[in-house]
C-alpha positions as CSV (number, residue, x, y, z in Angstrom):
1,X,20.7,-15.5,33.8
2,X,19.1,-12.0,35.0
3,X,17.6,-10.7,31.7
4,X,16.5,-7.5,33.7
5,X,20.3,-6.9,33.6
6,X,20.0,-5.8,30.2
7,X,17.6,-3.5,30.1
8,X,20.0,-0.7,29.0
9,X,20.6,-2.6,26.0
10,X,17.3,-3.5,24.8
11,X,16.2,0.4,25.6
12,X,19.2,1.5,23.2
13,X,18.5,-0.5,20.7
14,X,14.9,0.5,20.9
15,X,15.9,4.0,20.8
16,X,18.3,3.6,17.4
17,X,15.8,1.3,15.3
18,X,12.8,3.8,16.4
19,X,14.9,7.0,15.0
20,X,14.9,5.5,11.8
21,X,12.2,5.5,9.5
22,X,10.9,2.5,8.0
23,X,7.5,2.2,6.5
24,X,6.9,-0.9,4.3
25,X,9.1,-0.2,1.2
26,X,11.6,1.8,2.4
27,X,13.7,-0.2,5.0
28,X,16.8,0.3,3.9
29,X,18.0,2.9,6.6
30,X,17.1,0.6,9.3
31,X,18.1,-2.9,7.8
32,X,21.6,-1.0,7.8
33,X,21.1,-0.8,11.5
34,X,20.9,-3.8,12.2
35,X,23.6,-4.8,10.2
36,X,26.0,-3.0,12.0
37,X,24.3,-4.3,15.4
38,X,24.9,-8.1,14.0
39,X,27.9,-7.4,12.6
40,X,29.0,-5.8,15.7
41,X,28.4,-8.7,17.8
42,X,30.1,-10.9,15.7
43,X,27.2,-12.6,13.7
44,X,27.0,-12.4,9.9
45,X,23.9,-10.6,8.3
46,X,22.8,-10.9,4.9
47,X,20.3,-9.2,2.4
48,X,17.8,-10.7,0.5
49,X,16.5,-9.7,-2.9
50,X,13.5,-8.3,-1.9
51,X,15.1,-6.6,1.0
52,X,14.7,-8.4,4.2
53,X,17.1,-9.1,6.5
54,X,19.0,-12.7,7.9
55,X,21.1,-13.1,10.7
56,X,22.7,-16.9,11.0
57,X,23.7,-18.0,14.5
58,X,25.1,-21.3,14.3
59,X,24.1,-24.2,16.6
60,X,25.1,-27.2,18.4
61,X,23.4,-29.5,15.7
62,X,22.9,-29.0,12.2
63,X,20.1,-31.1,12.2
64,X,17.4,-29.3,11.5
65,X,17.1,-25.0,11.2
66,X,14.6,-23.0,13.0
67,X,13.8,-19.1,12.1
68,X,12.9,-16.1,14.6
69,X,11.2,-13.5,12.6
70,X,10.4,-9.8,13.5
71,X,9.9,-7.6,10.7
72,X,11.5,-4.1,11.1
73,X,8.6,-2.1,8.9
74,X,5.7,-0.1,9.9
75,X,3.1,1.6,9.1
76,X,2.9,5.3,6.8
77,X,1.2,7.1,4.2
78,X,2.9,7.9,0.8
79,X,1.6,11.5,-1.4
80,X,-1.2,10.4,-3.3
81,X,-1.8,13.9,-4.9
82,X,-1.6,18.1,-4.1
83,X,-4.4,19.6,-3.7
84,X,-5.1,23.6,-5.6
85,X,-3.9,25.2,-2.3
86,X,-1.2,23.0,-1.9
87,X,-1.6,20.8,0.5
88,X,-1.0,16.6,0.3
89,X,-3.5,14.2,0.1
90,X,-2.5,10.9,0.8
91,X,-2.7,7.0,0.7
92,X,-2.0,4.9,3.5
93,X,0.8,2.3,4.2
94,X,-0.4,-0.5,5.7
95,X,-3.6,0.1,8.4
96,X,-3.3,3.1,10.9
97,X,-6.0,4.2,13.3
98,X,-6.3,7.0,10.8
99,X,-8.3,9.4,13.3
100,X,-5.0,9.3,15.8
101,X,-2.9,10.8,12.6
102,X,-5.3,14.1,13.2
103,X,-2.5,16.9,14.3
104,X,0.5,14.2,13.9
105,X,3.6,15.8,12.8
106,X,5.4,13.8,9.9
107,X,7.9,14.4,7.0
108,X,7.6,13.7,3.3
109,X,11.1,12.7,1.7
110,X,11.3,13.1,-1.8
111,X,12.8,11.4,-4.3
112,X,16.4,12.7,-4.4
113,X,16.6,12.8,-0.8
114,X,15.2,16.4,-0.1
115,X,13.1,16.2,3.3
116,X,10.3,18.7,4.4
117,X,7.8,19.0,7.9
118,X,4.7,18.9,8.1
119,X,1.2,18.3,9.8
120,X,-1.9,16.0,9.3
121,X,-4.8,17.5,9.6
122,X,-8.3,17.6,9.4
123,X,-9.4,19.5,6.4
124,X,-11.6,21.7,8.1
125,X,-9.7,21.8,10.9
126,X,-10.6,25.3,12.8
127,X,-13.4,25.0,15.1
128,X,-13.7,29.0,14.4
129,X,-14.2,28.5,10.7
130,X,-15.8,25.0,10.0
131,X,-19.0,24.2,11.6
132,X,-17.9,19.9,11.0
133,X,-14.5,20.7,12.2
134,X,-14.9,18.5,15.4
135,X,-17.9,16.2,13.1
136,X,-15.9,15.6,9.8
137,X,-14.5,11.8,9.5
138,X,-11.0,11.6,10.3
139,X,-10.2,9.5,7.4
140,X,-7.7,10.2,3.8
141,X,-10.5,11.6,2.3
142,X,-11.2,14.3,4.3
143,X,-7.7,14.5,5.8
144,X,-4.9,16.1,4.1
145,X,-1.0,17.1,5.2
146,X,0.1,20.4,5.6
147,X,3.3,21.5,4.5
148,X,5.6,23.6,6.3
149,X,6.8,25.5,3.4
150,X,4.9,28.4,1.9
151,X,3.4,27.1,-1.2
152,X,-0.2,28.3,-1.8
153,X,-0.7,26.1,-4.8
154,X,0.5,22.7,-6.5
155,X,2.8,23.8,-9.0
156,X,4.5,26.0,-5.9
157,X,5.2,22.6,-4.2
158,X,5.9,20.4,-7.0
159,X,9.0,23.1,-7.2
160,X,9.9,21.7,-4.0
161,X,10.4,18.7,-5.6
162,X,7.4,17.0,-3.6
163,X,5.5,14.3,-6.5
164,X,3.0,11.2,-6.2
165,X,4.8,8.6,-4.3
166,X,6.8,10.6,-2.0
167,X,6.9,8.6,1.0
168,X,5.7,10.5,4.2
169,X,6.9,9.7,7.4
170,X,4.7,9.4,10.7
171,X,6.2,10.7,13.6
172,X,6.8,8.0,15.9
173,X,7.0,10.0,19.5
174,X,9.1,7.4,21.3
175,X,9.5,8.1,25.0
176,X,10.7,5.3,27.3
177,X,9.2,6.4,31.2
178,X,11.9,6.3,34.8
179,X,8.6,3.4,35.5
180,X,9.5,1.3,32.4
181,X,7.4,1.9,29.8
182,X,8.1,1.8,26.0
183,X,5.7,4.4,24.6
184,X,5.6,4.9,20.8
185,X,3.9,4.7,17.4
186,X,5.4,1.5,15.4
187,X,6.1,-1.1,18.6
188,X,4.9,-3.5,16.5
189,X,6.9,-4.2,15.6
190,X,10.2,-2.6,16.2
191,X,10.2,-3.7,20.0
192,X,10.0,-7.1,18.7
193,X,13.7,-6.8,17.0
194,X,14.9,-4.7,19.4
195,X,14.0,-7.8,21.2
196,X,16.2,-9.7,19.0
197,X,18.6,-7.8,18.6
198,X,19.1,-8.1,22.8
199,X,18.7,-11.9,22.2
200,X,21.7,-11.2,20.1
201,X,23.8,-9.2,22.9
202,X,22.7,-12.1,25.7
203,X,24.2,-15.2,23.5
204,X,27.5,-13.1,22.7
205,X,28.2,-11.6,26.2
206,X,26.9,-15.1,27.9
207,X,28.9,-17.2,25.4
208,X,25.4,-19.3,24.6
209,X,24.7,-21.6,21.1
210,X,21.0,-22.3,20.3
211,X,20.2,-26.1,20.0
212,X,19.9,-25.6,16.2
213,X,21.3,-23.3,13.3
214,X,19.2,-20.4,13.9
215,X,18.2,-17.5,11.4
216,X,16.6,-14.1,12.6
217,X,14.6,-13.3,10.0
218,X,14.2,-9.1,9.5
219,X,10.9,-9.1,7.6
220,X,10.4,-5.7,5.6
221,X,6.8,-6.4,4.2
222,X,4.7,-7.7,7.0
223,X,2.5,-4.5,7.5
224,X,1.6,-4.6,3.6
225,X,0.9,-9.0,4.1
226,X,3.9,-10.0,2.4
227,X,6.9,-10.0,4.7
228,X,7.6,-13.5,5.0
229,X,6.9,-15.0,1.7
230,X,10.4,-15.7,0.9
231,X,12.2,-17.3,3.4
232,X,15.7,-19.5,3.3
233,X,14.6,-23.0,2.3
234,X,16.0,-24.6,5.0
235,X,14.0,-22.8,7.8
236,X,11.8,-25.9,8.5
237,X,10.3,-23.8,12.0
238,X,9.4,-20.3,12.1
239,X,8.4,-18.8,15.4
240,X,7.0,-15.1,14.7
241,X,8.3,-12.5,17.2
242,X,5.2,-9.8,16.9
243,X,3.2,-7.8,19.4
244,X,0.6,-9.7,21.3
245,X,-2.8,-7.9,21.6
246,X,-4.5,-6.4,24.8
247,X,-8.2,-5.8,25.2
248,X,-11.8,-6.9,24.9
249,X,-12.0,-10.8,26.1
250,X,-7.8,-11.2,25.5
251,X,-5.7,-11.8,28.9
252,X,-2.4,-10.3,28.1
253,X,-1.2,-7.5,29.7
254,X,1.8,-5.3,29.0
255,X,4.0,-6.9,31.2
256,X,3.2,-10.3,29.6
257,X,4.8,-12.6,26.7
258,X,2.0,-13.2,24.6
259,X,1.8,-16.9,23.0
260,X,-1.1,-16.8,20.0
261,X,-2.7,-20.2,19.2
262,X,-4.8,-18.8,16.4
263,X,-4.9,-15.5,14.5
264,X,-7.2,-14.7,11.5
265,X,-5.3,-16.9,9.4
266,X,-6.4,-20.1,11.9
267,X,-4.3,-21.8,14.4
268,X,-0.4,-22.4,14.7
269,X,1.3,-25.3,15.1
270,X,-0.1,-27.3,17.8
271,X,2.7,-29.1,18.8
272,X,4.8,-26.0,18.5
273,X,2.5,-23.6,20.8
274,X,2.4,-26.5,23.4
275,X,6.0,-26.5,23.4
276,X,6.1,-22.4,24.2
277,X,3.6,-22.8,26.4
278,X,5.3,-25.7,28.7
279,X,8.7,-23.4,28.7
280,X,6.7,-20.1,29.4
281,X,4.9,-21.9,32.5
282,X,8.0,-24.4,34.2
283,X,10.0,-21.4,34.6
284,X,7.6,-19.4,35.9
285,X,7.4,-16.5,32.9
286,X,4.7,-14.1,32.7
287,X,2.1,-15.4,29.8
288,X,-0.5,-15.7,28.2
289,X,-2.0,-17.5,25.6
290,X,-4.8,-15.5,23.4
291,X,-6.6,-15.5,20.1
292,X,-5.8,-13.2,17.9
293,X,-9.2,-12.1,16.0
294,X,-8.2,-9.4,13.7
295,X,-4.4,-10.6,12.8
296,X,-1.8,-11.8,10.6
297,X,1.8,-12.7,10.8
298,X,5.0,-13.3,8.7
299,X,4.3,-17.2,10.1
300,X,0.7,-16.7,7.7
301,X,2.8,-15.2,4.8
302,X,5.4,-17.8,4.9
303,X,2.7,-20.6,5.0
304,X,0.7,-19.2,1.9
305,X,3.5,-18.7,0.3
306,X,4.0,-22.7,-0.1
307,X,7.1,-22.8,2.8
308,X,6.5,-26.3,4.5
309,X,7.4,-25.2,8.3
310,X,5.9,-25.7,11.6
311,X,4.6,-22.3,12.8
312,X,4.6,-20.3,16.2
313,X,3.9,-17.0,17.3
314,X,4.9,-15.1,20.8
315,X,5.3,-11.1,21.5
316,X,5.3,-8.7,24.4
317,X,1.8,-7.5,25.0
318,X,1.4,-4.0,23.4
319,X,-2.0,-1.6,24.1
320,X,-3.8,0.3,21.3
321,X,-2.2,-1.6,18.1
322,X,-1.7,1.1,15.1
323,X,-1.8,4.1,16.7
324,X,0.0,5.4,20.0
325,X,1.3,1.9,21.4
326,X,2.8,1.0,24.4
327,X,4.6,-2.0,26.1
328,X,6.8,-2.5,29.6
329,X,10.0,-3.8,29.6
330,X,9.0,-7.0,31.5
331,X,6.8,-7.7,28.3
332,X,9.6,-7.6,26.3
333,X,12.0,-9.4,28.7
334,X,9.5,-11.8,29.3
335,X,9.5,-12.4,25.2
336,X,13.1,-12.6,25.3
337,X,13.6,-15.0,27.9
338,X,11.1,-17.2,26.0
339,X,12.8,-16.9,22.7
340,X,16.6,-18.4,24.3
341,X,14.3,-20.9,26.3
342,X,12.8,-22.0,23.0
343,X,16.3,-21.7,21.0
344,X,17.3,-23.9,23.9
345,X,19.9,-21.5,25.8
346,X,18.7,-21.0,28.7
């Protein structure tokens, strides 16, 4: 099987899960995405209570169940107050390089559904008026967005219906490069169910069954620590589908599946990551295997939840986590190929 000749399908279903907005707590949009993906390849998807999504591909043996999770939320901000000249201050969703968010465009969606532009910024962000402008921290204390509405005051954009707790949306600037690259804000971890959702495409078209019941778990928590804390019971494995890191004293590169044996919440399954790491190295995939200092995954959740399951964790290599990412496609192909190797179709 020639995953490369895919490509075009993994790219478009990069490009429709990236249009969508999805910081954690408001994945709705997207999750209907990828219900009409799953759907439309012929595999039933299902909601959970709290939101998520699961996608059941039946196996050759009911013997055991085994879970592929990618979670489908990113990062954001949400109002946190207006200032007297009518500006936003905000509060982060989950943990953005916050000084990359100075000059980002972004939207703030309000409540009933009303959607405004605008800018974050600096607040003393004229070099010919501020003597700190290129000095003052670039952090939501001293950062504020600018709306593109003319509102001089608070009570001029509360009439725009803009409150505390309007979710503001971060530009995610997706660009995918004639040399291959994935460039955007929020690959982690959208290019990992993009990733899935190609896995998806490849067992339909190819006619191929995983060993075991399999469930693609659509995590809509992750980036806020909570994604997979409620899982179906009878997931008994759960390999994580996230971005691997790059930098410092870490060997993956962007072309590279990434297999972690430890993150900040300790080390995966032994047995497990010795497993990926066989498959990744007999058929002669680009890998690596890393530690993961300053990380956490759905795997983590799931465990400290209580969920009794062996766990894994594998993930194209992406450069500059939480701000302006970017992956190749042979890092994601690689992490595909890996995932129906360890589902036991190819």
């Amino acid at each position: 099987m020639n995953i490369r000749e895919y490509r075009g399908d993994l790219f478009d279903y990069c490009r429709k899960i990236f249009a969508v907005d999805s910081p954690s707590g408001y994945t709705a949009p997207v999750l209907s995405v990828i219900r009409q993906i799953a759907e439309g390849l012929g595999y039933p998807f299902e909601m959970t209570r709290k939101g998520c999504g699961v996608i059941t591909i039946e196996g050759r043996s009911d013997e055991k169940t085994v879970g592929l999770s990618a979670h489908v939320d990113t990062l954001g901000a949400m109002v946190r107050s207006i200032t007297p000249d009518g500006q936003l201050r905000f509060t982060l969703i989950g943990g953005p390089i916050v000084p990359t968010l100075d000059g980002e465009y972004c939207k703030i969606r309000t409540r009933d559904g009303r959607h405004y532009t605008g800018t974050f910024l600096s607040m003393s962000p004229a070099v010919h008026v501020y003597s700190d402008s290129k000095s003052r921290p670039r952090d939501p204390d001293n950062m504020a967005v600018r709306i593109d509405e003319r509102v001089t005051n608070a009570d001029e954009v509360r009439a725009l219906g803009i409150e505390a707790g309007d979710y503001i949306f971060i530009d995610p600037k997706t660009e995918i490069t004639p040399s291959g690259f994935l460039k955007s804000r929020f690959i982690d971890d959208k290019g990992s169910v993009a990733c899935l959702m190609t896995l998806l495409k490849i067992m339909r078209e190819e006619g191929l069954t995983p060993a075991y019941r399999t469930r693609f778990f659509i995590s809509a928590y992750e980036e806020v620590g909570h994604g997979a804390a409620a899982i179906p019971d009878d997931i008994s494995e759960l390999v994580a589908v996230d971005m691997g890191c790059i930098g410092d004293d870490l060997s993956c590169t962007e072309y590279d599946v990434s297999i972690c044996a430890k993150d900040s919440g300790g080390p995966y399954d032994y047995e497990l990551t010795s497993r990926l790491v066989s498959l990744a190295r007999e058929n002669g995939l680009r890998y690596a295997v890393d530690i993961y200092p300053f990380y956490g995954s759905d795997v983590g959740a799931a465990r400290s939840a209580g969920h009794d399951i062996a766990g894994g964790l594998i993930g194209p290599g992406v450069h500059a986590s939480h701000g302006m990412e970017r992956t190749h496609a042979e890092g994601l192909e690689n992490t595909i190929h890996l995932a129906l190797l360890y589902l036991g179709c190819a």
